[in-house]
C-alpha positions as a printed NumPy array, in Angstrom:
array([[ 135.288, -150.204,  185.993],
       [ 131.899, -149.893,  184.843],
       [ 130.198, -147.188,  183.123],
       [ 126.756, -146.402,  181.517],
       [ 125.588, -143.211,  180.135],
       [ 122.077, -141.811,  179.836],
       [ 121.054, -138.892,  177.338],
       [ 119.305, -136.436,  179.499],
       [ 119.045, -133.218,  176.944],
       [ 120.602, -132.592,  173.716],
       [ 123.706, -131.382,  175.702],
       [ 123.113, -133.041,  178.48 ],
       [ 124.84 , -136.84 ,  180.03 ],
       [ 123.935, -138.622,  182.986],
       [ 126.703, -141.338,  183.976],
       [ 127.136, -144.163,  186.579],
       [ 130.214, -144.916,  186.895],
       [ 131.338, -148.045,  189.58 ],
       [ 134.791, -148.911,  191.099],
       [ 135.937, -151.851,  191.937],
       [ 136.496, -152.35 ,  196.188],
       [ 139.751, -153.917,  194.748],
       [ 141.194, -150.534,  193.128],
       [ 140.294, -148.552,  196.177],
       [ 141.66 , -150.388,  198.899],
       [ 144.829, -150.786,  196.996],
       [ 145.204, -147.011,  196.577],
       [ 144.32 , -146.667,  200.16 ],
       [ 147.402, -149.166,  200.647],
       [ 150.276, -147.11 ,  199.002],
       [ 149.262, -143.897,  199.804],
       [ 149.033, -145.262,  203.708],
       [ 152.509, -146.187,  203.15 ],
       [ 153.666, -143.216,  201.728],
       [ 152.288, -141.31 ,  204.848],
       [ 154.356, -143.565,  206.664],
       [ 157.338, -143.041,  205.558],
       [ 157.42 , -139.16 ,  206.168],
       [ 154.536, -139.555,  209.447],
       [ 156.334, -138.243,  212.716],
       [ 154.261, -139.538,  215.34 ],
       [ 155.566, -139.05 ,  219.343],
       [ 157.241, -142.368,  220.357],
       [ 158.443, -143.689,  217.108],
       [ 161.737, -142.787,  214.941],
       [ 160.114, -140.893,  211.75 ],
       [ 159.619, -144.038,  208.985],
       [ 159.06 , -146.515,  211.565],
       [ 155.227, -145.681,  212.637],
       [ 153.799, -149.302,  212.574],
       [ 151.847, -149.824,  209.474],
       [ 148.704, -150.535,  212.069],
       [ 149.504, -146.971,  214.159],
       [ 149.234, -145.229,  210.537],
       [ 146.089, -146.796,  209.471],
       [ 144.717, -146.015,  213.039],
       [ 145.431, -142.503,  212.729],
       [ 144.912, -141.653,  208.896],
       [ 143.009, -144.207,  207.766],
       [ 139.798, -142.179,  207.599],
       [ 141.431, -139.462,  206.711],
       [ 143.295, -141.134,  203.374],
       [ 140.207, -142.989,  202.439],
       [ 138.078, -139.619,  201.745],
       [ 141.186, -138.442,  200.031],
       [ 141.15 , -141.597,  197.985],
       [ 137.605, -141.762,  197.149],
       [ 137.907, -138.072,  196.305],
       [ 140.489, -139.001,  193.696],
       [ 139.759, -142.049,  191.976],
       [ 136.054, -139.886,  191.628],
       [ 137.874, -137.264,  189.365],
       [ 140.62 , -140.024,  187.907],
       [ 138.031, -142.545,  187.228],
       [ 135.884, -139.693,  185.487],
       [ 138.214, -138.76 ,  183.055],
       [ 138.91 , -142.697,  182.082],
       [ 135.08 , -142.856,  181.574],
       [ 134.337, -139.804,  179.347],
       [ 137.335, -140.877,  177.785],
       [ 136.013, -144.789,  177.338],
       [ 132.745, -143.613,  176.491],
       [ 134.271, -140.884,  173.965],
       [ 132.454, -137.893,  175.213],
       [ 133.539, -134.613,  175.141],
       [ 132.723, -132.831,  178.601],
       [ 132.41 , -128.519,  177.924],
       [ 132.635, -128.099,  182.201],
       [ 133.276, -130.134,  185.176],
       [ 130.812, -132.597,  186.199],
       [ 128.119, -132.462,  189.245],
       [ 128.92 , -135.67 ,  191.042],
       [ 126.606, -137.464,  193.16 ],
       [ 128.196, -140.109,  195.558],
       [ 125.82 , -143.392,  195.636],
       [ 128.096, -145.603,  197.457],
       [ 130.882, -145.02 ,  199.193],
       [ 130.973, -147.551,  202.144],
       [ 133.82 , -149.601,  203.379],
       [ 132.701, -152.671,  201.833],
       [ 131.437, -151.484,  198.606],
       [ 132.288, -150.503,  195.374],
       [ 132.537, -147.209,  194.882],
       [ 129.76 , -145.872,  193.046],
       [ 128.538, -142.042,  191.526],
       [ 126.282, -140.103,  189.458],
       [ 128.345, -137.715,  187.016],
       [ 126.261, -135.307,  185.239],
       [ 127.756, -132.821,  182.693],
       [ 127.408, -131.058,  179.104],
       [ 129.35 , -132.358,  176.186],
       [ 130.494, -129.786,  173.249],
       [ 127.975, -130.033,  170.422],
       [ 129.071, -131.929,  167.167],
       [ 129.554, -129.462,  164.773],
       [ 129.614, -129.904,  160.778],
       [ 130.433, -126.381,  159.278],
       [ 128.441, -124.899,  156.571],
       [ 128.24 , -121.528,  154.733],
       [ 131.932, -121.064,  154.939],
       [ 132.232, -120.52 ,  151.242],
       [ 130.965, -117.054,  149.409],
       [ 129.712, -115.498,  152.147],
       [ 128.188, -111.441,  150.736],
       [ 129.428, -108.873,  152.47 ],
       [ 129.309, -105.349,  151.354],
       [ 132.783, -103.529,  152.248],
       [ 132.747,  -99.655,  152.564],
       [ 134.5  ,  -97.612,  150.219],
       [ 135.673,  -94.064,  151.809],
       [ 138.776,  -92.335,  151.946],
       [ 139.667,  -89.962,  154.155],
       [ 139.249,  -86.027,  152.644],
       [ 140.966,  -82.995,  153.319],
       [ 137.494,  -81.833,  154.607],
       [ 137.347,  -84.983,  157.042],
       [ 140.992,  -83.725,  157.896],
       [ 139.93 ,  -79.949,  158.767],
       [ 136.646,  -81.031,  161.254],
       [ 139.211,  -83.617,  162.704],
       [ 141.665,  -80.686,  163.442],
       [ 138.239,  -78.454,  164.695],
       [ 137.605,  -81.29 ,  167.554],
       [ 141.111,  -81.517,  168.543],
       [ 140.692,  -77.918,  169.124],
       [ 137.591,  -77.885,  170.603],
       [ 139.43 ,  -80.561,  173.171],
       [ 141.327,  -78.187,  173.587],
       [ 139.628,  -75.026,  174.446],
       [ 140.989,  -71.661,  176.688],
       [ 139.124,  -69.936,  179.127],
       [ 138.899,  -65.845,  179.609],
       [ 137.561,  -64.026,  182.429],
       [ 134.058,  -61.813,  181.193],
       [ 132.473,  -59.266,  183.149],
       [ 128.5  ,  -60.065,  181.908],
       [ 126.006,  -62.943,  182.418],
       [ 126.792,  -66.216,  182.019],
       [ 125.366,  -68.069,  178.783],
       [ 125.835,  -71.962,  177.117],
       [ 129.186,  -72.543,  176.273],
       [ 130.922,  -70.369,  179.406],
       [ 132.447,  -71.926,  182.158],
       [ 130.612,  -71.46 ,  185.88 ],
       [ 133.158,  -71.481,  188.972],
       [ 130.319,  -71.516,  192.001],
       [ 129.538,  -72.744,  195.435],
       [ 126.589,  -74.079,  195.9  ],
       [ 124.558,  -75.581,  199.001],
       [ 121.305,  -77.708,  198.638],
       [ 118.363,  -79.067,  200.7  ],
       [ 115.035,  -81.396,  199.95 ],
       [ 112.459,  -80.969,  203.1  ],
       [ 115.186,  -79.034,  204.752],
       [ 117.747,  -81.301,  204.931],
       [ 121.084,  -81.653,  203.525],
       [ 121.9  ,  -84.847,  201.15 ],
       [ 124.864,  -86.41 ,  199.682],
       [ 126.05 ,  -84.333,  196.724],
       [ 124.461,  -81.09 ,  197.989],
       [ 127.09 ,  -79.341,  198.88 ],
       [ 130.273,  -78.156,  196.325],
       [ 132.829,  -75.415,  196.573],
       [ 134.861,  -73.873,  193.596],
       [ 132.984,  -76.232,  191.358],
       [ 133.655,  -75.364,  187.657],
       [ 130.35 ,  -76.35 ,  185.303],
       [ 130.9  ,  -75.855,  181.596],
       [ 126.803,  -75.027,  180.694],
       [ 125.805,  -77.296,  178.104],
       [ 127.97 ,  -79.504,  179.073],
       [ 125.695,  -81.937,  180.468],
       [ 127.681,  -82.548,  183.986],
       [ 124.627,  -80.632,  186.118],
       [ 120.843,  -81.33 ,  185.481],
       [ 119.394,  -78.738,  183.017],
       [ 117.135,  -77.535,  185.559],
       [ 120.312,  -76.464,  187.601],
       [ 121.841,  -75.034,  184.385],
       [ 118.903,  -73.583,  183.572],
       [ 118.494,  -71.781,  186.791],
       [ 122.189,  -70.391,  187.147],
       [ 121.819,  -69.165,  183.08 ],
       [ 122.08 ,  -65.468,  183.428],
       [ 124.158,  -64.572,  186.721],
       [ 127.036,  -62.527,  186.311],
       [ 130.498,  -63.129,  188.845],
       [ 129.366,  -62.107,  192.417],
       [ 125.651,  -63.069,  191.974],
       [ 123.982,  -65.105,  194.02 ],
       [ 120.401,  -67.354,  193.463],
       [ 118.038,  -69.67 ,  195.25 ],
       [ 116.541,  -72.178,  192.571],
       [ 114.759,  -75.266,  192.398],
       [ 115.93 ,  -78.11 ,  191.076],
       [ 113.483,  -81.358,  190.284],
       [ 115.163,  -84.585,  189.935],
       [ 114.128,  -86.847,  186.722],
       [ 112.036,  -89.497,  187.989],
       [ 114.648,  -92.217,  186.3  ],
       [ 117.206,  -90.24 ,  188.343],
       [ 119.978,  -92.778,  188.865],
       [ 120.421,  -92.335,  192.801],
       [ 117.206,  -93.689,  193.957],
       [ 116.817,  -91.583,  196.881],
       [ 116.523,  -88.245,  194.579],
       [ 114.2  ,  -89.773,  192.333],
       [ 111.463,  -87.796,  191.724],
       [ 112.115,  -85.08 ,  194.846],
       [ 112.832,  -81.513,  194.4  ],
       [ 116.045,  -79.841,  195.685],
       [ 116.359,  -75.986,  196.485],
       [ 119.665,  -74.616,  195.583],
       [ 121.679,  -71.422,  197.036],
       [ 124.092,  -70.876,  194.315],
       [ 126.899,  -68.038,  194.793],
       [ 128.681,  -67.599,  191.02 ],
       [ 132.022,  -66.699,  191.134],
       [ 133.689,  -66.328,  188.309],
       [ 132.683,  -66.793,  184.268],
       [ 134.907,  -67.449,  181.84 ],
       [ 134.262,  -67.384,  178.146],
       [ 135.293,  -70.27 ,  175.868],
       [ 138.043,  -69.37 ,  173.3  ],
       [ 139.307,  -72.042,  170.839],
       [ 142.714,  -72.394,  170.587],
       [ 144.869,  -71.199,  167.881],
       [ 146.765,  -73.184,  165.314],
       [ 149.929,  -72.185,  166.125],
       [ 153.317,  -73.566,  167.304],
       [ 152.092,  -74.091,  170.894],
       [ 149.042,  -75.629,  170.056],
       [ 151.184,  -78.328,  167.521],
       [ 153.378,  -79.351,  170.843],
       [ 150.236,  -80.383,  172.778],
       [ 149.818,  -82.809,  170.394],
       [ 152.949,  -83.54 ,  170.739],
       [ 154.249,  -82.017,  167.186],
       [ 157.331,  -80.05 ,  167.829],
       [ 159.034,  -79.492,  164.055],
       [ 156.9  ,  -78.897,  161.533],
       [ 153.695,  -77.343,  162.343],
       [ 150.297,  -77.493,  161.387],
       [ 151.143,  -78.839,  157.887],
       [ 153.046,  -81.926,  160.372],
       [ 149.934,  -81.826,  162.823],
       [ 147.508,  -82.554,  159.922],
       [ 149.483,  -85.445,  158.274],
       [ 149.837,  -87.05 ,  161.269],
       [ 145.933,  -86.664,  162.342],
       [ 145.589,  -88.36 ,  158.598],
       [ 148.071,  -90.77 ,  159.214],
       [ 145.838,  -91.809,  162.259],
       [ 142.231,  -91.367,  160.238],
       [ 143.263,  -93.893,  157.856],
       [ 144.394,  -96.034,  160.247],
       [ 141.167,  -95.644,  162.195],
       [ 139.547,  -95.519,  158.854],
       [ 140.864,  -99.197,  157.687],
       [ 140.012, -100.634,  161.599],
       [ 136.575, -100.106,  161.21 ],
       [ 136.292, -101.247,  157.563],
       [ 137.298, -104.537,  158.583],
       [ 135.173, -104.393,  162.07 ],
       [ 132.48 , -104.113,  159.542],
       [ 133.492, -107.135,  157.577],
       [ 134.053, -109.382,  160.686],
       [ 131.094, -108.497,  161.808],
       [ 129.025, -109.285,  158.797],
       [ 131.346, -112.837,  157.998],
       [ 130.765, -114.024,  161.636],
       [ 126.69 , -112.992,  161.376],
       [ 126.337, -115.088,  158.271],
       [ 128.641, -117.753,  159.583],
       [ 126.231, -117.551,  162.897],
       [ 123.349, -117.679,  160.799],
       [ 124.377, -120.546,  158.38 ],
       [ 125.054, -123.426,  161.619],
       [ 122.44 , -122.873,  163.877],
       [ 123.96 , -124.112,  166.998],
       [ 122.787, -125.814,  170.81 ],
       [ 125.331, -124.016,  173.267],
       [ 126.118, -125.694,  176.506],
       [ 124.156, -123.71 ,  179.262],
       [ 127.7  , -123.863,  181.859],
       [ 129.886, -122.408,  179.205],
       [ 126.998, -119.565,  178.205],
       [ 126.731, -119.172,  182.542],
       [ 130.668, -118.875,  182.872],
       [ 130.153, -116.277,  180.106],
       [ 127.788, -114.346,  182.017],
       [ 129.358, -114.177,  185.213],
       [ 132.712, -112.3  ,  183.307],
       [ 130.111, -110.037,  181.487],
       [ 128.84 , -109.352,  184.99 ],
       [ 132.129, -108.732,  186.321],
       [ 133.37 , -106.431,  183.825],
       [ 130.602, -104.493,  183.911],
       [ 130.999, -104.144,  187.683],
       [ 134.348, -103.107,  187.115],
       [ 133.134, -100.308,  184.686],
       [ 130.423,  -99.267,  186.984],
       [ 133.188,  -98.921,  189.971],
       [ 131.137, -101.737,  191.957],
       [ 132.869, -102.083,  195.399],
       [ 131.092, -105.817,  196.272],
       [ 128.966, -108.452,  195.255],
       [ 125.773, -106.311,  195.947],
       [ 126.671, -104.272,  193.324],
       [ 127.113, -106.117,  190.742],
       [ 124.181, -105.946,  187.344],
       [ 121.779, -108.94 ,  186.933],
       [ 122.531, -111.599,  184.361],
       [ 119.246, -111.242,  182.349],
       [ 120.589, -108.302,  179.767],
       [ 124.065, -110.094,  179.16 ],
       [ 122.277, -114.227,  178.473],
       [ 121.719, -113.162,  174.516],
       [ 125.45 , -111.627,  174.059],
       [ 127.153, -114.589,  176.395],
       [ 124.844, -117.197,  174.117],
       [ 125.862, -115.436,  170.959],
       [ 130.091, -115.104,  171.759],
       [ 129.949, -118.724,  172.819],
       [ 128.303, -120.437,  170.02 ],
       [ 131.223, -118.342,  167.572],
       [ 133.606, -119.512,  169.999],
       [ 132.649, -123.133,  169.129],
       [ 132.186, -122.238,  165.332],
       [ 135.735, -120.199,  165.186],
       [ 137.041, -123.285,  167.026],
       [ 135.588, -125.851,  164.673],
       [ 136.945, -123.697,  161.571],
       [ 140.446, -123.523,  163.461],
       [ 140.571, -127.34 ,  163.448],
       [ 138.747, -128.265,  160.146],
       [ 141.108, -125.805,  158.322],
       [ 144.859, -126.565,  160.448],
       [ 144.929, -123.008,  161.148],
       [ 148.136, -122.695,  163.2  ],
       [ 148.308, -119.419,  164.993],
       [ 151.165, -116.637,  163.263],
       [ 153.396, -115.843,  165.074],
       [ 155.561, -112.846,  163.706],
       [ 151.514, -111.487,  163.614],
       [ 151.598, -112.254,  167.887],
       [ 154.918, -110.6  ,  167.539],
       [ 153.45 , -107.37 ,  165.62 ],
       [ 149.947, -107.195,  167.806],
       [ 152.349, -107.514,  170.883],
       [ 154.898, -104.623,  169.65 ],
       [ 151.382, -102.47 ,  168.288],
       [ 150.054, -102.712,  172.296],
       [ 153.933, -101.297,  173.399],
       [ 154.263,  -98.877,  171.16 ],
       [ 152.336,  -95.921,  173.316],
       [ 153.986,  -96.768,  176.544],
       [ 157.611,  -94.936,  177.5  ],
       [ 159.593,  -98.661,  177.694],
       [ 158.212, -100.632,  175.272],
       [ 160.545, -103.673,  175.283],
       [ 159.526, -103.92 ,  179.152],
       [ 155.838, -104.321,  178.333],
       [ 156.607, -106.74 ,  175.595],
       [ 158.595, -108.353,  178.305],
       [ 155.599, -108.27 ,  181.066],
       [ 153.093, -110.011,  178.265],
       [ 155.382, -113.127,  177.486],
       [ 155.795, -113.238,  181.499],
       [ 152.044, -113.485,  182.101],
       [ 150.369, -116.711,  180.183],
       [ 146.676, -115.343,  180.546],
       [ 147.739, -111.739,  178.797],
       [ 149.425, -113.538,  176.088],
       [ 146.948, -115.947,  175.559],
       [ 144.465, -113.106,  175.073],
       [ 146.808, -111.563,  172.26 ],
       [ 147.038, -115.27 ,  170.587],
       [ 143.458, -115.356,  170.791],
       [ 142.987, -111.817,  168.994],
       [ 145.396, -112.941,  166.297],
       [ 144.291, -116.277,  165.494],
       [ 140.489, -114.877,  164.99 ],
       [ 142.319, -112.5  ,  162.521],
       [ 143.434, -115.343,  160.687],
       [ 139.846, -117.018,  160.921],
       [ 138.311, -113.344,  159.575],
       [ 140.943, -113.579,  156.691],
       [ 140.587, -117.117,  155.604],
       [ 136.682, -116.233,  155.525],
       [ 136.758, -113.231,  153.543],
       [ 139.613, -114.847,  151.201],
       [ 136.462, -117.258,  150.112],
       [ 133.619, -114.246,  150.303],
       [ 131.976, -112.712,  147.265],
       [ 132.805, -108.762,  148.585],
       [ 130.832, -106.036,  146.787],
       [ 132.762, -102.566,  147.648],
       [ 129.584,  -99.897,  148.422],
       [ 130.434,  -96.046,  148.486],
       [ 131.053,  -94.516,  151.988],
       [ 132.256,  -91.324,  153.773],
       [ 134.912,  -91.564,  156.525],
       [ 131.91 ,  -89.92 ,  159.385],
       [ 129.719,  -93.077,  157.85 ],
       [ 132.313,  -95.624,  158.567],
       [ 133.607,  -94.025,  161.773],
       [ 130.127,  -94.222,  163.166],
       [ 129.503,  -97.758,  162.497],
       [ 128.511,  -99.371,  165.977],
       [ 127.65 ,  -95.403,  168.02 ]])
């Protein structure tokens, strides 16, 4: 087999690979005779199809299934020959394929950059220094209540902060549109979930009121067809009800699901859950600040098809989010190239530091991160179960734990200067 390689980028390999006639036609042979040993073929006992009646029949067939092969087997001897590292499948270009030749192609494909790691060693990073108060505890318990909140009936005009209960029918140029029509539709004003214009217009009606108002659509407006237009509104209010924060009583405890102990319980477990929270996003700090310097220390040329592949599962995830029901739907690449550049190149850097260093992945920390996912679900041992079952969940866990490691081995060499922080500074890191 012969093989030449041409450097077409920095990334980038161009290869001609030839196969001998010789190779072919013998793998054409046995795999011929393989068919004919299982080949049922009308007029002859199965296994005894003439060798010529086989090659009659399947020859063209097997040949294309050959050449189709030994271009994929032959391909992996040749990167391996040539000691090249492929990052995606090739392109392949057939350049001879006839019955007489040698089988020839054109394999083009990215190889993984060589990477020498630098800046691994005293990496600054400045680690937050908060606890979490008895005054971060109290506004904590405030927006559990305020999650919370009770509704009474009021007999007077409706202001921000009451709950609406209307039905409402709309029109632009006299016709209805999609969205313009809602019965027994509860609107907490100042919510956000209507336009302020509607808000605006309904402030002020009392239960049994009705209004005509117009309504002018933002010019951003996210359904295109509203855009810009202007929608008149018959709105009949039905009911008001005045917000009421709970109080901190027994009943309130249980739907947080405290039943002994009471507030005093309530607020050691929302504390309990602060510091946890508190401690999470001290370290998301850190890893963020050890992988940015590690980024910024080894500069790094990212193969194009791995940054693409990236892009496309941005893409789909964000379709996913948005509720996308096809292909149509689904966001351009442009905004996610940056982010899919910048996760592979640490995926190649966290890889090289993985190999360099003989990090071996933990695996009473898989066991922990696994038993952590559980613990919130009813049967936890059954959703330990269902991760081990499925190789692409648990390989997602692995991957989770072994960048731990990588984060801990990097700040176990970093010169850390501890700044001081409140708990609303740290919590907000990333908002």
């Amino acid at each position: 087999m012969q093989v030449s390689v041409e450097t077409t980028s920095a990334l980038e390999r161009r290869m001609e690979v030839s196969v001998p006639r010789e190779r072919i036609e013998q793998a054409i042979d046995e795999r011929l005779k393989r068919v004919g040993r299982t080949v049922k073929l009308k007029g002859f006992r199965p296994g005894k199809v003439p060798p010529k009646v086989v090659k009659q029949q399947f020859g063209a067939q097997v040949r294309q299934e050959v050449l189709s092969d030994l271009m994929q087997s032959s391909f992996a001897e040749a990167v391996t020959q040539e000691k090249l590292n492929p990052a995606a499948g090739p392109r392949i270009e057939p350049l001879s394929v006839g019955p007489d030749e040698d089988l020839k192609y054109r394999a083009t494909f990215e190889i993984f950059p060589q990477i020498e790691l630098q800046g691994v060693e005293g990496i600054a990073v400045t680690r937050p220094a908060a606890e979490v108060t008895e005054a971060d505890v109290d506004a904590m318990v405030q927006n559990l209540r305020e999650q919370r909140p009770k509704f009474d009936p009021v007999d007077r005009a409706c202001r921000e902060g009451d709950r609406v209960t209307m039905d409402f029918e709309g029109q632009i140029d006299g016709a209805a549109f999609e969205g313009s029509k809602g019965e027994d539709v509860a609107v907490l004003l100042g919510g956000g979930r209507m336009l302020k214009a509607f808000e605006a217009g309904i402030t002020g009606l009392k239960a049994g009121e009705r209004k005509s108002i117009e309504v002018p659509y933002p010019a951003d407006y996210h359904n295109p067809a509203l855009a810009g237009k202007v929608a008149s509104f018959d709105v009949h209010v039905k009911k008001v009800d005045e917000k009421r924060l709970p109080d901190l009583d027994e009943e309130f405890c249980r739907e947080y699901g405290v039943v002994e102990g009471g507030i005093e319980q309530l607020r050691s477990e929302v504390a309990d859950n602060m510091r946890r929270e508190l401690g999470e996003n001290v370290r998301a700090r850190l890893k963020q600040q050890l992988l940015d310097a590690l980024l910024a220390a080894n500069p790094t040329e990212v193969p194009k098809s791995l940054v693409d592949a990236q892009v496309r599962e941005m893409q789909i995830e964000a379709a996913r989010r948005m509720g996308a029901k096809d292909a149509s739907q689904v966001p351009p690449p442009d905004p996610f190239v940056e982010t899919a550049r910048r996760r592979v190149a640490l995926g190649l850097l966290v890889g090289e530091l993985i190999k360099s260093r003989g990090l071996k992945i933990d695996r009473a920390r898989v066991d922990a991160r696994l038993a952590d996912l559980a613990s919130s679900y009813p049967d936890p041992d059954a959703i330990i179960k269902a991760y081990r079952q499925n190789a692409d969940a648990l390989r997602q866990v692995e991957n989770m734990v072994i960048e731990d490691q990588v984060v801990d081995l990097l700040l176990e060499h970093a010169k850390v200067t501890d700044q001081a922080a409140t708990f609303k500074d740290v919590m907000n890191f990333g908002a």
